[in-house]
C-alpha positions in Angstrom: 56.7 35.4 -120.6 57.4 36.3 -117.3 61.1 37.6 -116.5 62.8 35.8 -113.3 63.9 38.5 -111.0 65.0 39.6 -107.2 64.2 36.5 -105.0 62.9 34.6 -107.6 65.8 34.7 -109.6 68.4 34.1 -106.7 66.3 31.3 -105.3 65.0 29.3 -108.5 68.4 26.8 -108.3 68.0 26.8 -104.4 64.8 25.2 -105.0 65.8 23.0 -107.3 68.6 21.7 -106.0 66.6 20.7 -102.9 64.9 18.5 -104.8 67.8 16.1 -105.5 69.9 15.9 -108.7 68.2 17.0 -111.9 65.9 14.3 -113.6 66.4 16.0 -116.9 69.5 16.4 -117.0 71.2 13.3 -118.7 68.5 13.3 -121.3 70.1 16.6 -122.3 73.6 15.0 -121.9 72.1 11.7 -124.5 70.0 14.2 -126.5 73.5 16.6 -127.2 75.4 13.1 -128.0 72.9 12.0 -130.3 72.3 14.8 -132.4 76.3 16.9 -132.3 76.9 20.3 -132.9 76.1 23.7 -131.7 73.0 24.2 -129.5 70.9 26.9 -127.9 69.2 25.9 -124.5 66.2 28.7 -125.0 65.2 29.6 -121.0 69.1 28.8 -119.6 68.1 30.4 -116.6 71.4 31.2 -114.1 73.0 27.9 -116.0 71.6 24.9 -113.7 71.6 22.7 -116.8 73.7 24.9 -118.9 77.1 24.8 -116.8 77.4 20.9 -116.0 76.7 20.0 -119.5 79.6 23.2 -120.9 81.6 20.8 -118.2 81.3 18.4 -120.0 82.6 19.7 -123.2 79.3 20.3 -125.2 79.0 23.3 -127.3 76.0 24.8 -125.8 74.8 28.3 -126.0 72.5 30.3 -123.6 69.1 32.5 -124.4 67.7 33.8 -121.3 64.8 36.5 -120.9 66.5 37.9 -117.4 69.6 39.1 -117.4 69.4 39.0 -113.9 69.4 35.0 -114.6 72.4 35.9 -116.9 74.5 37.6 -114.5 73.8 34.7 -112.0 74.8 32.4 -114.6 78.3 34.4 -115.7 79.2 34.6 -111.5 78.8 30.9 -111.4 81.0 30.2 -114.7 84.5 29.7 -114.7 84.1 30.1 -118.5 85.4 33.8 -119.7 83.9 32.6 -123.2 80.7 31.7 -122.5 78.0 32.4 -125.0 74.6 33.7 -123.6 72.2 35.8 -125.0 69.3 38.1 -123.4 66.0 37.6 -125.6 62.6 36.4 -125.8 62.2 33.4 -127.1 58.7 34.3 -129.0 61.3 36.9 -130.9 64.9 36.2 -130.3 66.9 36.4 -133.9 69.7 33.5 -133.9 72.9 34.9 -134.9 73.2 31.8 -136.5 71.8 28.3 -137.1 71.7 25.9 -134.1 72.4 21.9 -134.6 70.0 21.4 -131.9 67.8 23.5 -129.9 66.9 22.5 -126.4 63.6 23.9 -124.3 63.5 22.5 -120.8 62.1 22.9 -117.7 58.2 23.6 -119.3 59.9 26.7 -120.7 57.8 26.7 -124.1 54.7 26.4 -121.9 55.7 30.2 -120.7 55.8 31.6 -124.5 52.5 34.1 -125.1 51.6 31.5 -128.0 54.0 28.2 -127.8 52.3 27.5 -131.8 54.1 30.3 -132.9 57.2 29.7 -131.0 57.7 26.4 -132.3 57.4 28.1 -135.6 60.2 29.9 -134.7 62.5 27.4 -133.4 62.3 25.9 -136.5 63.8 29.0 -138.2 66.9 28.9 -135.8 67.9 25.5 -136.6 69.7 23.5 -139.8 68.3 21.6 -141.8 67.1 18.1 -140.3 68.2 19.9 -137.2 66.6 18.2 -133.5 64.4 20.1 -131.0 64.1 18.6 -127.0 61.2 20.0 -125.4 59.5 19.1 -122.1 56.1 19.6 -120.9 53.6 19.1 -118.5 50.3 18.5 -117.2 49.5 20.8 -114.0 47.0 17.3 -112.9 47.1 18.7 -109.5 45.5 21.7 -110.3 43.1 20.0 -113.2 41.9 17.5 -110.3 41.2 20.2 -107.8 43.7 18.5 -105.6 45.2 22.0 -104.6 43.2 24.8 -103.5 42.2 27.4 -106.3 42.2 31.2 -105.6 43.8 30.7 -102.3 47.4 30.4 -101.1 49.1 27.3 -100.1 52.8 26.4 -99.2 55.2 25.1 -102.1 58.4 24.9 -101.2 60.8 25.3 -98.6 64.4 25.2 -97.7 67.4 25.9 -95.4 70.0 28.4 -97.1 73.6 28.3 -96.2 73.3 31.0 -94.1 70.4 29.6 -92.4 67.5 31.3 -92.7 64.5 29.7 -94.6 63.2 30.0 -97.5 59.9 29.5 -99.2 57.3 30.0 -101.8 53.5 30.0 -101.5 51.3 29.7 -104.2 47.9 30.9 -105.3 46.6 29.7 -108.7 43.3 29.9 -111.2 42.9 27.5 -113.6 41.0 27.9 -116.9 40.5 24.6 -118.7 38.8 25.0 -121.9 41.5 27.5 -122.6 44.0 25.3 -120.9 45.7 28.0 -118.8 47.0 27.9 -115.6 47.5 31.2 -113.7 49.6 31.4 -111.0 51.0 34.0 -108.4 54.3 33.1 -106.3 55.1 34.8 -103.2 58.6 33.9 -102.5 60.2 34.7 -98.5 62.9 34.6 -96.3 62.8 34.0 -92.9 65.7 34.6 -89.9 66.5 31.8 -87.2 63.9 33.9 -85.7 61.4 32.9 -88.0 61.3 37.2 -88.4 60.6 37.9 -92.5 63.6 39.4 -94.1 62.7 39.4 -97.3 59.8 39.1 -99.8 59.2 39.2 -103.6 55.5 38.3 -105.2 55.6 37.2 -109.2 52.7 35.7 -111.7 52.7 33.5 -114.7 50.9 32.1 -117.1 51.3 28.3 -118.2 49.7 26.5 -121.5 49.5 23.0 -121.5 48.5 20.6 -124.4 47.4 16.8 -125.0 49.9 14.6 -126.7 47.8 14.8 -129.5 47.7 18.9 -129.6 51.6 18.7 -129.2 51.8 16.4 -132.2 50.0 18.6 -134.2 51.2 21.9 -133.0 54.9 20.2 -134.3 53.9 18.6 -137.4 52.6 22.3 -138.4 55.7 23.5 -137.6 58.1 21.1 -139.6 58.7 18.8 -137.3 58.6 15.4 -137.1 58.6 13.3 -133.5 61.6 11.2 -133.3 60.8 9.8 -129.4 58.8 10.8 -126.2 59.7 10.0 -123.1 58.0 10.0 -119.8 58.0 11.5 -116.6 61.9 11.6 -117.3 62.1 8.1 -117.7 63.9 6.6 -120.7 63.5 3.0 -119.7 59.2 3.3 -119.0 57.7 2.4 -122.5 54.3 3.6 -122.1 53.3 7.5 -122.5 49.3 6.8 -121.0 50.1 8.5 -117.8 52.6 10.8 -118.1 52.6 14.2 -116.4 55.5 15.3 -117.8 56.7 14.4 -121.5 60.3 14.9 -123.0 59.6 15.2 -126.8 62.6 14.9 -129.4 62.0 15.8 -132.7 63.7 16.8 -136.5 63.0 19.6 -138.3 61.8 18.3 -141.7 
């Protein structure tokens, strides 16, 4: 799984956070109400979803495979007692068992076999404990609608301080394995548009069908409790989702 770090790391909430108020977010906030107790988010990152909902008085812990995520995270936190944790999530051993255990963001599609890591999640939680997972389909990519093998711009924005930053993109897709490589080069640029700064990362994404996600949780003692797309609670049908929010219980 790659390991945020240097520019990547300090500029993974900017880009977010450009992008408008987090989708996700209150179906984390409905997900913690429905099913109380202590949770793990697995892939907490610097705390863009972790923070507002400990602000909200849910008992949410942190795993996180770069602590330089972590440190991010604890410099943002008013919270002397906040409870993070610097692990893999293939491998991490829970201290102890989790109510709940929330994987946003595509974070399981980052695990170096997301079968197995289900597996595992199971082992961290109670008994009829929940799991919220999202996912999606890189369709872009699949349809040949971006450019493979060659770079292309992503994202941009204006930092306080204004200078710009961005990310380009190169990727290779492999569909009968149904990878998706890709290489980030993240940079920042003065007000006179003179690079400053520069930081190049890969990863490697698995993505599933609905029916290869059912599966992969049924073998893994889950059960599917609701599915909801594209962060949408109120859209009923699943046909065309590119992105899939899955709640389910541990059997």
């Amino acid at each position: 799984m790659n390991s945020y770090s240097s520019l990547e790391a300090t500029l993974h909430d900017v880009f977010w956070a450009s992008e408008g108020p987090s989708l996700e977010l209150p179906l984390l906030r409905d997900f913690l109400q429905a099913h109380p107790g202590r949770s793990l988010e697995i892939g907490c990152g610097s705390g863009r979803l972790l923070l507002p909902l400990l602000d909200e008085g849910f008992t949410v812990e942190g795993l996180e495979l770069s602590q330089e995520m972590l440190d991010l995270c604890r410099r943002q936190s008013a919270d002397t007692g906040l409870m993070l944790h610097q692990g893999n999530m293939d491998d991490w051993q829970a201290p102890h068992p989790y109510a709940s255990v929330m994987v946003p963001a595509f974070t399981l599609q980052l695990s170096r076999d997301p079968i197995a890591a289900l597996q595992h999640f199971a082992t961290m939680l109670d008994d009829q404990g929940a799991l919220y997972i999202s996912t999606f389909t890189p369709l872009a990519e699949i349809l040949g609608e971006l450019p493979e093998n060659q770079w292309y711009p992503d994202h941009q924005t204006l930092l306080d301080d204004g200078q710009l930053a961005t990310i380009h993109t190169m990727h290779q897709i492999d569909p009968e394995k149904q990878l998706l490589h890709r290489q980030h080069r993240y940079e920042i640029h003065n007000d006179q548009g003179e690079l400053t700064a520069t930081h190049e990362s890969s990863q490697q994404l698995h993505w599933f069908t609905r029916e290869q996600l059912k599966k992969h949780l049924k073998s893994a003692g889950f059960v599917i409790e609701t599915q909801i797309p594209d962060f949408k609670p109120t859209r009923k049908s699943l046909a065309r989702a590119q992105i899939l929010s899955t709640i389910a219980r541990k059997e």
